[in-house]
C-alpha positions in Angstrom: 80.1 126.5 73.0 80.8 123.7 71.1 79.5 120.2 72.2 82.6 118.7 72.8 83.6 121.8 75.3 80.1 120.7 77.5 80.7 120.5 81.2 78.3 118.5 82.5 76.7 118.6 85.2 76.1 116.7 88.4 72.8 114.5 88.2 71.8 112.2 91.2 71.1 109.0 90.3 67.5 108.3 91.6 66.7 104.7 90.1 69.4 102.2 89.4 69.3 98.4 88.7 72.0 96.3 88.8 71.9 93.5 87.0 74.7 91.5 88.4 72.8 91.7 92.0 69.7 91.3 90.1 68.8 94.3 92.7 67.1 97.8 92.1 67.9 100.8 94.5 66.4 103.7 94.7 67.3 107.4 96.4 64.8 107.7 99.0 63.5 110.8 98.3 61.7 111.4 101.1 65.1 111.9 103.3 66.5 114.4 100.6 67.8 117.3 100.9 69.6 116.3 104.3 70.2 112.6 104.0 71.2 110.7 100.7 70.2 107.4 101.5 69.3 104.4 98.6 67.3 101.5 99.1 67.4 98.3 98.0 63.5 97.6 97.2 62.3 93.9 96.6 59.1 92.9 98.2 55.8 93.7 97.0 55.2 96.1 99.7 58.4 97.9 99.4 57.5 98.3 96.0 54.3 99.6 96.4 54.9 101.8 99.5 57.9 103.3 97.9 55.6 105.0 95.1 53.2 105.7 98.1 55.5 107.1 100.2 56.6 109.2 97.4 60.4 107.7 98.1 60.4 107.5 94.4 58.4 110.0 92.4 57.7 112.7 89.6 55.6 111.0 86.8 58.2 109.7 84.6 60.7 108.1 87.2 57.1 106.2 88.5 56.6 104.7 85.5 60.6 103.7 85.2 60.4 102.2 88.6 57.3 100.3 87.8 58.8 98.9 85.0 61.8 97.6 87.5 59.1 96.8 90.0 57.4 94.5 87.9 60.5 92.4 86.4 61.3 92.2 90.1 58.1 90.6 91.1 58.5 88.5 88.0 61.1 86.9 89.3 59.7 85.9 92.2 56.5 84.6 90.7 56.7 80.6 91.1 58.1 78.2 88.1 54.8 76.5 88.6 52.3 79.3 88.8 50.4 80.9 85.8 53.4 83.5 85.4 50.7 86.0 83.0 48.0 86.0 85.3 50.5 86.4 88.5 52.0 89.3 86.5 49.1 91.0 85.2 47.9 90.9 89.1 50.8 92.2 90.5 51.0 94.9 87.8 47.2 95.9 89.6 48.4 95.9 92.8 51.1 98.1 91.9 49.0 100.8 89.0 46.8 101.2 93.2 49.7 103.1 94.7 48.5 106.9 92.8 46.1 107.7 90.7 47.5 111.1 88.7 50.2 110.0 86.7 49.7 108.5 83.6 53.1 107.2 83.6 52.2 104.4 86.1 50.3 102.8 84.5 51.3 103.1 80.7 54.7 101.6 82.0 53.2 98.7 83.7 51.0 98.5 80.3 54.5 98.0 77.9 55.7 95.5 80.6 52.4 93.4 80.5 52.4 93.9 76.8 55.9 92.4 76.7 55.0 89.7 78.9 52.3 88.4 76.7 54.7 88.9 73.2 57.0 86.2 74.7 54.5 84.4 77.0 55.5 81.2 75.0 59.0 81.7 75.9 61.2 79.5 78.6 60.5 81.1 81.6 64.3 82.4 81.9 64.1 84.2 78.1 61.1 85.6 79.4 62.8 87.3 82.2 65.5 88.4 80.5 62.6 90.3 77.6 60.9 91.5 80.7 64.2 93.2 82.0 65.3 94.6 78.4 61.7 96.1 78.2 62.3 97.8 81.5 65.9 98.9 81.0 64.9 100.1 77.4 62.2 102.3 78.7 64.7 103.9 81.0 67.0 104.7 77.9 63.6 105.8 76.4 63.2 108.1 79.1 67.2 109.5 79.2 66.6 110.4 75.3 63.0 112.0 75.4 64.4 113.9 78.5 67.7 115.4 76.0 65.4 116.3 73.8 63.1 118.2 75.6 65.6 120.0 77.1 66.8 121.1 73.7 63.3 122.3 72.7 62.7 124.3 76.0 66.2 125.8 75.8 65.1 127.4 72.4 62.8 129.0 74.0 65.2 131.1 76.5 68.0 133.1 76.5 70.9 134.1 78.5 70.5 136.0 81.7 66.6 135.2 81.7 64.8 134.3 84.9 62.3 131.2 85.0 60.2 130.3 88.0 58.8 126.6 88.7 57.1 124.7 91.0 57.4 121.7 92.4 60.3 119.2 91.3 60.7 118.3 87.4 64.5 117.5 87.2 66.6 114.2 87.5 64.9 113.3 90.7 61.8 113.3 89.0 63.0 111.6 85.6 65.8 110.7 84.3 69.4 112.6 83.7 67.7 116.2 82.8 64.6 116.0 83.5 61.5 118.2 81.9 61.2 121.2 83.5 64.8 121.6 85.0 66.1 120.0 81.9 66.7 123.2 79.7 68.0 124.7 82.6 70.4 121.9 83.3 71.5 121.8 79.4 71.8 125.6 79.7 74.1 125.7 82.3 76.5 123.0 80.6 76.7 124.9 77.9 77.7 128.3 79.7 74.7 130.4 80.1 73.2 131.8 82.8 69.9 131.4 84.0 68.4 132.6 87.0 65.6 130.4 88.8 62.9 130.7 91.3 61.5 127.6 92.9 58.6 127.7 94.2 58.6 125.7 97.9 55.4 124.3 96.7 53.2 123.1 99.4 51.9 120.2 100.6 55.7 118.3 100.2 57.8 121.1 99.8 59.2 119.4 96.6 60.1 123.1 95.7 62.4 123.5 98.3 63.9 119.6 99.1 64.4 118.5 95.8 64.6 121.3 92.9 66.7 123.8 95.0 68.4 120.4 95.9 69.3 119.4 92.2 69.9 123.3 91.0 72.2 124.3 93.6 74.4 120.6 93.2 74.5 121.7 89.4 75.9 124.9 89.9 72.6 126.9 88.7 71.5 130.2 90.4 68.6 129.2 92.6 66.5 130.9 94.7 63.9 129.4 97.1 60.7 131.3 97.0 57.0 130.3 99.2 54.6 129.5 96.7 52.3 132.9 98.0 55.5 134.8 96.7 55.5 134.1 92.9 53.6 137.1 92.6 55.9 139.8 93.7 59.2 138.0 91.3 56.9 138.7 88.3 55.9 142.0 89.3 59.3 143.0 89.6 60.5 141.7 86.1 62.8 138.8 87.5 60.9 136.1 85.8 61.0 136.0 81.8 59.4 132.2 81.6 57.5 129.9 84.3 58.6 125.9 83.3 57.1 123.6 84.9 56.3 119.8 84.5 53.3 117.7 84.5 51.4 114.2 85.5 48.9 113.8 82.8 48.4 116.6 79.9 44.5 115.3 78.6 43.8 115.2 74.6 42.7 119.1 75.0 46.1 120.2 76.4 44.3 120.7 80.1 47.2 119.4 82.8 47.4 117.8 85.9 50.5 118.9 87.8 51.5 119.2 91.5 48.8 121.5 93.5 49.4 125.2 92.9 50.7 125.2 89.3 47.5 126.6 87.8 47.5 129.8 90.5 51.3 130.2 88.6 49.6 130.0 85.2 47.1 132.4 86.0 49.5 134.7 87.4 51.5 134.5 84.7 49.1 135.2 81.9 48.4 138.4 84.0 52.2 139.6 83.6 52.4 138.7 80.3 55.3 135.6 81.1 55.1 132.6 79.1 53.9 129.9 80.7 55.4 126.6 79.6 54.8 122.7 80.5 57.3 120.2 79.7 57.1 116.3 79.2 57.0 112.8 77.9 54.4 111.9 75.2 53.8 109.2 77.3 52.6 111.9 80.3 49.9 112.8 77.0 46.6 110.8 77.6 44.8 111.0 74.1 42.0 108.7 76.4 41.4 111.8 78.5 39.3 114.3 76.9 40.1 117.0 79.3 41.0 117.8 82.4 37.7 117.4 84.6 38.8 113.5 83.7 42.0 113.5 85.4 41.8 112.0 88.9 43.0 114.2 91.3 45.1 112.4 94.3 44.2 113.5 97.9 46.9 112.9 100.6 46.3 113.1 104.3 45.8 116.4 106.1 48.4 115.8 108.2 51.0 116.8 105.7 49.8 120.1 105.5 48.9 120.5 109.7 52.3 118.3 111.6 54.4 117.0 109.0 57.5 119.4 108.5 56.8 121.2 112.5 58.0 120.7 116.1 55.0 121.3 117.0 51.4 120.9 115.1 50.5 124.1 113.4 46.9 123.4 113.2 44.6 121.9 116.1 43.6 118.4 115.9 40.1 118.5 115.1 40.6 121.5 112.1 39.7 119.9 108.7 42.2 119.9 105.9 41.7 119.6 102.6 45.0 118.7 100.8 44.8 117.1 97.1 48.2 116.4 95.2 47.5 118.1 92.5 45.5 120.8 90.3 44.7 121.2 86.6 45.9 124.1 84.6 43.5 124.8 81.4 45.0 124.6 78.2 44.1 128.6 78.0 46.8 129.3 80.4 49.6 126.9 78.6 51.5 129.0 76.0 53.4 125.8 75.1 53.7 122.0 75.6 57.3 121.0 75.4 58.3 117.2 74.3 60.6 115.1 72.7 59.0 115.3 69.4 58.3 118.8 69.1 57.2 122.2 70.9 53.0 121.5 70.7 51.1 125.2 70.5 47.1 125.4 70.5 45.2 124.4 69.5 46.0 121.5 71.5 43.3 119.0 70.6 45.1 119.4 67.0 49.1 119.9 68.0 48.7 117.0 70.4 46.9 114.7 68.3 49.7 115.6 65.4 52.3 113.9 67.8 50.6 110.4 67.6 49.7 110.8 63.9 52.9 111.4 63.6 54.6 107.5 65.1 
């Protein structure tokens, strides 16, 4: 099809700021896929519980709502009061809410940076440079998600079958997303791709959120429990696994929601390409590899009474339930981002992108 003859499709807007209400909202993603319900966010402890809660999540929509989050606080910081050193505080206070994702704190990083660049600045000018930074690494965010999808949807054709896990679309980004975003691109521009999605335990991301966003666009989508991704490859419905990520260390080793490093390994066993798709700014050159990463652990309860009637577990049984895994860059058979499709050896493709700027 020709670009103009695109149908888009529907994306749900999962961070918004409106400037005339000097107000930022947010789709409370913990209510999803039964309630659609936005929040107006303001306080310090709205702000920080609503990346706790995971009401707003996925790496790079953290680090877009941190940006938000922190020319919010700005505002309220006293015309008296030290504004940097408030700033750079509250920008601590907020980088505490998860540990994984890069994103975080790189965002909260440009803003701080911004805030010392126009320091000098009469305290409304330096508001309004703190809200264009924000705003402009949104946009940022919308472009390096378009062009990622254009990448990953080279590497799949019509008819194919792709599995992922967890939730790397809109809800998790911006417009497209990462790993949904080919997909999503795909489907606007008449093909038809078949996807498996993983529930992926402990949040059931899987099956709330990317079944969510698939079936509003239209896509083929069909929900899967995570223990199942063996049987789709076995029998030949699965040409490519996409999935997104948190943090992708200098050797190409990646953090990315709990279970995603069983896929890899079952894919390299069928022979399926196994793909991961993101920001540069999810690429942390600081982290050598992925025994570095810092692995989030949630409470147990998630896994033994959150999504039952009843508790499925008794009280005293021990859980262990971390956020997230790492996948070795063995397993990748690609790193998708804006700039380019990154093969190993990593610790050379990688590195490439930043020689590159």
């Amino acid at each position: 099809m020709e670009r103009n003859d695109i149908q888009k499709v529907t994306h749900a807007p999962n961070i918004r700021y409106d400037k005339a209400e000097e107000a930022l909202y947010i789709i409370d993603q913990t209510r999803l896929p039964n309630e659609e319900v936005f929040l107006r966010v303001e306080t310090a402890e709205e702000l920080y519980d609503a990346i706790r809660l995971l009401q707003v999540r996925g790496a790079p929509a953290i680090g877009i709502f941190a940006a938000y989050a922190l020319y919010v606080l700005a505002r309220q910081i006293p015309a008296e009061a030290d504004v940097l050193a408030e700033l750079k505080d509250r920008a601590a206070y907020l980088n505490s809410a998860r540990p994984t994702a890069v994103n975080l704190g790189w965002a909260l990083g440009e803003m701080v940076n911004e805030a010392e660049k126009s320091a000098a600045l009469p305290r409304k000018e330096l508001l309004e440079a703190l809200y264009e930074k924000a705003a402009a690494i949104h946009d940022d965010d919308i472009a390096k998600c378009a062009a990622i999808a254009e990448y990953g949807l080279s590497l799949v054709k019509d008819g194919d079958g792709i599995l992922t896990h967890c939730n790397a679309g809109p809800l998790a980004t911006s417009q497209y997303g990462t790993a949904l975003g080919p997909i999503l691109l795909g489907t606007e521009r008449g093909m038809t791709l078949r996807v498996f999605s993983d529930e992926t335990r402990p949040l059931l991301q899987g099956a709330r959120l990317t079944s969510y966003e698939l079936e509003r666009a239209g896509v083929d989508v069909t929900l899967i429990c995570d223990n199942m991704a063996s049987i789709v490859m076995k029998n030949g419905w699965v040409q490519a696994c996409f999935v997104g990520c948190d943090r992708v260390a200098a050797n190409g080793d990646t953090a990315n929601k709990i279970g995603t490093s069983g896929v890899a390994i079952l894919a390299k066993h069928y022979g399926i390409p196994f793909y991961v798709l993101g920001p540069t700014s999810t690429v942390d050159m600081n982290c050598p590899d992925g025994a570095h990463i810092p692995i989030e652990e949630r409470n147990g309860d998630e896994i033994r009474t959150m999504w039952y009637e009843k508790p499925m577990a008794l009280p005293e049984v021990k859980c262990y339930n971390p956020a997230f895994d790492v996948t070795d860059h063995d397993l990748i058979t690609a790193i998708v981002t804006e700039k380019g499709i990154c093969r190993p050896p990593y610790t050379e493709s990688l590195a490439a992108l930043f020689r590159a700027e």
